[in-house]
C-alpha positions, 0 to 999 in steps of 0.5 A, spaced: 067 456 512 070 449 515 070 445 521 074 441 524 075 435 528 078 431 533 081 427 526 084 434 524 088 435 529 095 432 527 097 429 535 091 426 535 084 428 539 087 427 546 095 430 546 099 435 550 096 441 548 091 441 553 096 439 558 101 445 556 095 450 557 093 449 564 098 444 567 094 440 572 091 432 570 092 428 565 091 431 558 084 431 555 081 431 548 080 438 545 073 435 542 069 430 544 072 423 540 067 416 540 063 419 546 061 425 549 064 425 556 060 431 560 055 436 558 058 443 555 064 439 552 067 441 546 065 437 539 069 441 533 070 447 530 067 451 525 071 456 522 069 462 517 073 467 513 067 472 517 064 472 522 057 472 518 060 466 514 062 461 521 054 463 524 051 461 518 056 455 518 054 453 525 047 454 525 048 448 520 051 443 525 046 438 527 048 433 533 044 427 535 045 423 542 044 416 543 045 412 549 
């Protein structure tokens, strides 16, 4: 089980890659990076060798919103 995030990403948390996938504005961050920016935006990633696995990994993600 792992998770990955937006300092995982070798581009860095806003590259092309998003641009490439819809073609339209200006490229957007896979994750959210230092603040969430609307609701329903991604934060990260879990990854499991399973999918039992990347459940149980993500029933252990906890997220806590301030202003």
């Amino acid at each position: 089980m792992g998770y990955v995030t937006p300092n995982d990403i070798p581009a860095g948390p806003t590259s092309d890659f998003t641009r490439s996938l819809w073609s339209v504005g200006p490229p957007e961050p896979l994750f959210a990076h230092d603040a969430v920016e609307y609701v329903g935006q991604p934060l990260g990633l879990v990854v499991g060798t399973t999918l039992s696995a990347a459940r149980a990994g993500a029933a252990r993600v906890g997220v806590k919103y301030g202003p």
